[in-house]
C-alpha positions in Angstrom: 117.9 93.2 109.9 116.4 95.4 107.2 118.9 98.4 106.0 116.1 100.7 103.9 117.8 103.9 102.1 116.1 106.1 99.8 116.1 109.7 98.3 113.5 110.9 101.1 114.7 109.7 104.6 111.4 111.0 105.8 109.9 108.0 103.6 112.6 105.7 104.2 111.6 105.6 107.8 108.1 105.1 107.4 108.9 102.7 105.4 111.1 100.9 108.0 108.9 101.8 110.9 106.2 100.0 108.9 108.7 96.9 108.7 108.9 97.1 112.6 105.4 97.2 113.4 105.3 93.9 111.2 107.6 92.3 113.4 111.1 92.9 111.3 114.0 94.8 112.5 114.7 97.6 110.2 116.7 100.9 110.4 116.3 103.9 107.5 119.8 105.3 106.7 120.8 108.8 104.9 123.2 107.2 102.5 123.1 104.2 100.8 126.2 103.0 100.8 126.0 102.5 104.2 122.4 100.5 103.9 124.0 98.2 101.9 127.6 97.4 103.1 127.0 94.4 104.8 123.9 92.9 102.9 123.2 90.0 101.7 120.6 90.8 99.5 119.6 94.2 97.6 117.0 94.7 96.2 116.6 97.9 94.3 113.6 99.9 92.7 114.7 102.6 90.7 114.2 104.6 87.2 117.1 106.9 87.8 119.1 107.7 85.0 122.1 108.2 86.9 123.7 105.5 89.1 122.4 104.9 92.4 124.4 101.8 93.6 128.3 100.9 93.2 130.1 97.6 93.2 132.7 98.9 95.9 129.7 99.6 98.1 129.1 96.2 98.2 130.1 92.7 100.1 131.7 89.8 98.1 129.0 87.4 97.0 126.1 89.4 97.7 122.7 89.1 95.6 121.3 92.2 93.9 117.5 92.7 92.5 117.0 94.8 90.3 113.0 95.5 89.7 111.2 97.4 87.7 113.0 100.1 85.3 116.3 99.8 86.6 118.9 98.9 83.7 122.8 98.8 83.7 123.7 102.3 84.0 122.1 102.9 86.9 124.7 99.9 88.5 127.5 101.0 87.5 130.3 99.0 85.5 132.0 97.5 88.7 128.1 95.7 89.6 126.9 94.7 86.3 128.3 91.0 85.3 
């Protein structure tokens, strides 16, 4: 399953829509915390300059991506190791 979560929900379900009509199950959600709660894997595109994702959010052992501008503030002291 593909959790997808992003400032616009309108976007984040095209975006998972897309994902099904490639074959993938995927569900857009309207807060993040719940998109990534039982992950896996993260993997997170972002140049926000305040945090976006929290350590508490997520499960023990799970991999995060970070791509493109993101840096360490925007992961908050309980994330970044």
């Amino acid at each position: 399953m593909v959790h997808v979560w992003g400032r616009d929900l309108a976007k984040a379900r095209r975006f998972a829509e897309s994902l099904s009509t490639a074959g993938f199950e995927a569900h857009a959600h309207r807060d993040a915390s719940r998109a990534v709660r039982e992950a896996d894997i993260v993997c997170m595109t972002t140049s926000s300059e305040v945090p976006v994702l929290f350590g508490e959010w997520l499960p023990r052992g799970v991999h995060v991506n970070a791509v493109g501008a993101s840096v360490a503030h925007e992961l908050r002291n309980a994330l970044a190791v």
